[in-house]
TILUM-809834 format. One record per atom (N, C-alpha, C, O, CB): atom name; chain; x, y, z. Coordinates in steps of 0.2 Angstrom, whole numbers. Each point is the difference from the previous one (the first is absolute). Glycine has a CB too. Layout:
N
CA A X Y Z
...
REM end
This chain:
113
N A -77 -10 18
CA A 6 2 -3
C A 2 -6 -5
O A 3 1 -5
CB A 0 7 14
N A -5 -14 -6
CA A 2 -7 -5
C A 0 0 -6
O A 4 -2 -4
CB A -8 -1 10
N A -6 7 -6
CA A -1 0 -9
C A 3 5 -4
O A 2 -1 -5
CB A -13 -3 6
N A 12 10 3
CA A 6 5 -6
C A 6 -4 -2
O A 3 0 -6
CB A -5 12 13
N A 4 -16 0
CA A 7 -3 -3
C A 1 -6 -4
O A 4 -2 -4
CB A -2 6 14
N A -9 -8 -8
CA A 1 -6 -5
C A -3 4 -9
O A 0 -4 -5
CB A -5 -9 17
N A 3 17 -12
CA A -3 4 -7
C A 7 4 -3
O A -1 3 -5
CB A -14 -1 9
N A 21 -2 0
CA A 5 3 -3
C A 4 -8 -2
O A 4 -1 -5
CB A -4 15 12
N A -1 -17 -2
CA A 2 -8 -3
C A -1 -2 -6
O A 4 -2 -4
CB A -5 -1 13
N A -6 4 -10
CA A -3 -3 -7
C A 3 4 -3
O A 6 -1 -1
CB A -16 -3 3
N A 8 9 -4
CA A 1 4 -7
C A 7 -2 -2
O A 1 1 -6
CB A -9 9 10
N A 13 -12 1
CA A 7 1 -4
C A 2 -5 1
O A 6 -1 0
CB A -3 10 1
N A -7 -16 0
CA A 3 -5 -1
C A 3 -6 8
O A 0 -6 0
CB A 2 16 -13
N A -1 -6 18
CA A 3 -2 5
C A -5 -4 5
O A -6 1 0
CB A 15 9 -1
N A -6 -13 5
CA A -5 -5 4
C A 3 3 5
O A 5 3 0
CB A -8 -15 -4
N A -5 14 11
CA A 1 2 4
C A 4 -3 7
O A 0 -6 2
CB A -8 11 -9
N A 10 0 10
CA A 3 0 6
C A 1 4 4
O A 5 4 0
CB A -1 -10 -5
N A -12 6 12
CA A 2 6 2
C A 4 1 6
O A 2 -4 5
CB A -11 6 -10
N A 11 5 4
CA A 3 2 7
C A -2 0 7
O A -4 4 3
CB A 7 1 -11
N A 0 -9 10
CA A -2 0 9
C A -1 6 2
O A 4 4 -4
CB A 3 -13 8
N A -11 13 1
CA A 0 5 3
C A 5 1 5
O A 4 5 1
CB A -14 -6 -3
N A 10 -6 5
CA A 7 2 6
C A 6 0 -1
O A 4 3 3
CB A -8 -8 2
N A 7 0 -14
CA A 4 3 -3
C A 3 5 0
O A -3 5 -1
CB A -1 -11 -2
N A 13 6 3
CA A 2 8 0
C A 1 0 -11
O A 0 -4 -4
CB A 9 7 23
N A -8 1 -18
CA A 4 4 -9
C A 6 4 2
O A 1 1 6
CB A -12 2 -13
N A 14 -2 3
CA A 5 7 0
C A -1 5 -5
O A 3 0 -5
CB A 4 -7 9
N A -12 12 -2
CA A 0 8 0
C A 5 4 -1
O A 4 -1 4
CB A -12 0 1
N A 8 5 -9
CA A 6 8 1
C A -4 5 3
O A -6 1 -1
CB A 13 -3 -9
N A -1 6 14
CA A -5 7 1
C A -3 3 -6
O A -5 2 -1
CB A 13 2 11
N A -4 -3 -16
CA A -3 5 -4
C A -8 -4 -4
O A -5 3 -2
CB A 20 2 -1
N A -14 -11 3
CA A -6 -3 -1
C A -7 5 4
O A -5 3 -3
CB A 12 -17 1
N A -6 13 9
CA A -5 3 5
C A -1 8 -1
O A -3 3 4
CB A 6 -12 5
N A 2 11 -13
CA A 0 9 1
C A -3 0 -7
O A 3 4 -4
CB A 10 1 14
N A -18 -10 -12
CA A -3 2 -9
C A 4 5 -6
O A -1 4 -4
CB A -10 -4 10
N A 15 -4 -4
CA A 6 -1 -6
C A -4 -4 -7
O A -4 -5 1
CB A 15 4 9
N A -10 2 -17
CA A -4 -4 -3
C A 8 -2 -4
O A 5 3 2
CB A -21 2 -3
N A 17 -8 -6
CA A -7 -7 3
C A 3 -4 5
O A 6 -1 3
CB A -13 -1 -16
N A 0 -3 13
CA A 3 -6 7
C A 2 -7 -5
O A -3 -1 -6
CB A -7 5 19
N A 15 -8 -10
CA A 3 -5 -4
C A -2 -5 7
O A 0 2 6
CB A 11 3 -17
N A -13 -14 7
CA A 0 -1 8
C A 4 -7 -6
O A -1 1 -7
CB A -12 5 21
N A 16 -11 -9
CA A 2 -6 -3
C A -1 -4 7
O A 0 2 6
CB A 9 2 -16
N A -11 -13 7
CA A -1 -1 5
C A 6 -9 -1
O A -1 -5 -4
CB A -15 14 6
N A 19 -8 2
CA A 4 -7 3
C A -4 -5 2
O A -6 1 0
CB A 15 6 4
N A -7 -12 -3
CA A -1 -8 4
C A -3 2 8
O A 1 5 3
CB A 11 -13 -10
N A -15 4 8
CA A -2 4 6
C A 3 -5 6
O A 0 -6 -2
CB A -11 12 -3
N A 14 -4 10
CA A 7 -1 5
C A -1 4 6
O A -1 6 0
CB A 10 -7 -10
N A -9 -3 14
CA A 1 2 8
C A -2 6 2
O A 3 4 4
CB A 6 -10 -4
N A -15 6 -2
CA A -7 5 5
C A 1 5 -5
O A -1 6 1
CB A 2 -6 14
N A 1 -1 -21
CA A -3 5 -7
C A -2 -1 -4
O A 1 -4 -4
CB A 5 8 3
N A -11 -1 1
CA A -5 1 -8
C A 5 -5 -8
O A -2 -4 -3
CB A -4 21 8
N A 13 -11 -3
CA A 2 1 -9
C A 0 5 -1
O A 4 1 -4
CB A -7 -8 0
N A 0 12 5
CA A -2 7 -4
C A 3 4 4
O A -1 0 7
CB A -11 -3 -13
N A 18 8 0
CA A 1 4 -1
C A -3 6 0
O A -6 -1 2
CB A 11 -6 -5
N A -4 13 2
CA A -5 5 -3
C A 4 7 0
O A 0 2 6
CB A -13 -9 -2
N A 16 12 -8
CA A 2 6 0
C A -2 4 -4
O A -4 -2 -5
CB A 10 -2 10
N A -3 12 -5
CA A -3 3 -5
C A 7 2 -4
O A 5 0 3
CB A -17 3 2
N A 10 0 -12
CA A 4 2 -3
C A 4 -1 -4
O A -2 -1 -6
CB A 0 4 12
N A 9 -5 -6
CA A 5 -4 -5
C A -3 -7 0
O A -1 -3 5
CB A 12 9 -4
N A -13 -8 -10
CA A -3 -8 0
C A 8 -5 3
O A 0 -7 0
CB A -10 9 -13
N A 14 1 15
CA A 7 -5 2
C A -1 -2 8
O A 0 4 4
CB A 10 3 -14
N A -11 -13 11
CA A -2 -2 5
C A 11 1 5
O A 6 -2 -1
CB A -22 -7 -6
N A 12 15 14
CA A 5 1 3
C A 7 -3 3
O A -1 -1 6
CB A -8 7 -6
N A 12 -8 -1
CA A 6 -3 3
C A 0 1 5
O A 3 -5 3
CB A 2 6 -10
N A -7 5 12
CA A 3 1 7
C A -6 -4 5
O A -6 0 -1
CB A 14 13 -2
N A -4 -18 8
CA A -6 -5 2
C A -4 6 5
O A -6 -1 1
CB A 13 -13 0
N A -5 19 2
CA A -2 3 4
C A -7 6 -2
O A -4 3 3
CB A 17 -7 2
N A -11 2 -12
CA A -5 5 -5
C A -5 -2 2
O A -4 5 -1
CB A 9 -3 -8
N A -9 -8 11
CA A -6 -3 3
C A -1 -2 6
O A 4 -4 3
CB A -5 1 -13
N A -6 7 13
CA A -2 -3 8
C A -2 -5 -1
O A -1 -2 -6
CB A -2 10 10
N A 1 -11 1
CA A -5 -5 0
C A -6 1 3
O A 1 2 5
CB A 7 -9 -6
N A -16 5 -1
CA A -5 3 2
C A -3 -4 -3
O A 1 -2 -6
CB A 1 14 9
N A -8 -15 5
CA A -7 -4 -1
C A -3 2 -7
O A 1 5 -3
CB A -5 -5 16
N A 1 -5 -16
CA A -4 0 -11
C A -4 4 5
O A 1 6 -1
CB A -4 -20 -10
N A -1 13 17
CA A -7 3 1
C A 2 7 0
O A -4 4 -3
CB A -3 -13 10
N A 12 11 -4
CA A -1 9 -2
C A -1 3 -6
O A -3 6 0
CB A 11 -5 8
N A -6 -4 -12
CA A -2 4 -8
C A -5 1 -1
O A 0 3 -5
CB A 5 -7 0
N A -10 2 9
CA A -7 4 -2
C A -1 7 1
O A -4 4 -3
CB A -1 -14 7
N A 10 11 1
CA A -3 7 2
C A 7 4 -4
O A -2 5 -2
CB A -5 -6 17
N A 12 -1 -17
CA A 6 2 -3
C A -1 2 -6
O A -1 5 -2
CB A 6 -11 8
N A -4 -1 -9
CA A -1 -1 -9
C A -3 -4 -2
O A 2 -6 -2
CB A 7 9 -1
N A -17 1 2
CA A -5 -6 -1
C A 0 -1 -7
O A -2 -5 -2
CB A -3 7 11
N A 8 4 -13
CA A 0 -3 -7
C A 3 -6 -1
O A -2 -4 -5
CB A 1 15 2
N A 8 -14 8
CA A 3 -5 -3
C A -5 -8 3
O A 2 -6 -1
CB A 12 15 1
N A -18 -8 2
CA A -4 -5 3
C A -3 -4 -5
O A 1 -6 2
CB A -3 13 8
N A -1 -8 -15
CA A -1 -3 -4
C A 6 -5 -5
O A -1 -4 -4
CB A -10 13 6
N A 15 -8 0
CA A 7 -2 -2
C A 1 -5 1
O A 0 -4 -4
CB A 5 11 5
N A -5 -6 8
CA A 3 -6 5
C A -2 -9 -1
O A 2 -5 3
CB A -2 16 6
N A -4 -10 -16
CA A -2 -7 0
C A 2 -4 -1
O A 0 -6 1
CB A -4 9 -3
N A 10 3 -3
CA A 3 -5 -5
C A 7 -6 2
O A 3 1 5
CB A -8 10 -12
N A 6 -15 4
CA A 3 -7 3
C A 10 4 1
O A 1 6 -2
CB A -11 -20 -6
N A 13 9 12
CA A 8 4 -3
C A 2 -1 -6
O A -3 -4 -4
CB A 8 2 14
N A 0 7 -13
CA A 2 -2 -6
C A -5 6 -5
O A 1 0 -6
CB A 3 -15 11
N A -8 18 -1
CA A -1 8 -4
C A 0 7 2
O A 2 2 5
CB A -7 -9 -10
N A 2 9 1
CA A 3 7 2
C A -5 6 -3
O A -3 -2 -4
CB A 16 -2 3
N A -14 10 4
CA A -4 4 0
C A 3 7 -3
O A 6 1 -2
CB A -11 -8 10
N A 2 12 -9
CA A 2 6 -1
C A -7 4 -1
O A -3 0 -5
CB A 15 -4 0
N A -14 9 10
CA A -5 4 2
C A 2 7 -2
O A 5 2 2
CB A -9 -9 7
N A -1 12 -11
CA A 1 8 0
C A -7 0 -3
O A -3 -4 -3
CB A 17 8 1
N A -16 4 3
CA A -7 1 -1
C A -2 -2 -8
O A 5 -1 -3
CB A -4 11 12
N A -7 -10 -11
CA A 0 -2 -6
C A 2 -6 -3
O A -3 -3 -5
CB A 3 12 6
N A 5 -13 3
CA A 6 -4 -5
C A -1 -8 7
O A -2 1 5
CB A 15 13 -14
N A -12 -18 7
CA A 1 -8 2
C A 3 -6 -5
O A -3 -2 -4
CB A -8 6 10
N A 19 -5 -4
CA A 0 -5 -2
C A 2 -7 4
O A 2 -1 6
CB A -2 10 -15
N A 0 -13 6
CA A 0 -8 3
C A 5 -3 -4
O A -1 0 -6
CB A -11 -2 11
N A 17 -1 -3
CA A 3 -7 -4
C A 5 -4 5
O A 2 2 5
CB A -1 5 -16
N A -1 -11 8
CA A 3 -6 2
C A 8 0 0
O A 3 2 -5
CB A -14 -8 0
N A 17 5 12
CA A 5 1 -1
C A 4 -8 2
O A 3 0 6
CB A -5 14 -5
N A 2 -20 -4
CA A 4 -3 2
C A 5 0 6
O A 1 -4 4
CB A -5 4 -14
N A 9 6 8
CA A 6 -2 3
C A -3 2 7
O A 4 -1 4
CB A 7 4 -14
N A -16 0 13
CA A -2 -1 6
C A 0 -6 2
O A 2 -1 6
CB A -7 11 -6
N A 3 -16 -2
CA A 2 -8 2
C A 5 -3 3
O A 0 -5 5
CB A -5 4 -13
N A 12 4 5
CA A 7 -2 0
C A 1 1 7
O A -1 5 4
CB A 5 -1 -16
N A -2 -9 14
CA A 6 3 9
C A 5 0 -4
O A 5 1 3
CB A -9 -8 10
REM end
């Protein structure tokens, strides 16, 4: 899975950083119930977390904290493997997946505490 993730690094520019397996994220249910598209953003990484966000639907990242589980990187294999080539990317970007469509960019203000 490395090289899918370090080959979404390259192409857009970002130095990799992968995600621990044991690492948890925060997931939404509607992300798991293939809802498209998937948005993931990925934070600083802090006290047994990846960083990475990931839900589906409104690009507005949700307000409510309870709107995300927390769940092992390694389950995404069997979940949402499309978002797996992603997880390379360092904190400080961001994703957005749906059939056909991929994009990647860089969001500062995920840096900020």
């Amino acid at each position: 899975m490395h090289s899918s993730q370090r080959a979404v690094c390259e192409r857009f520019g970002a130095s990799f950083q992968a995600s621990d397996p044991s690492l948890k994220l925060g997931l939404s249910r509607d992300a798991r119930s293939g809802a498209w598209p998937l948005h993931g953003l990925r934070h600083p990484i802090e006290g047994g977390t990846c960083g990475w966000y990931i839900w589906s639907g409104s690009p507005d990242f949700p307000a409510d904290a309870s709107f995300f589980e927390p769940m092992h990187v390694a389950h995404l294999e069997a979940l949402l493997p499309e978002v797996l080539p992603y997880l390379g990317l360092p904190p400080g970007w961001r994703f957005l997946v749906a059939p056909g469509h991929a994009d990647v960019w860089r969001d500062d203000g995920l840096l900020c505490t």
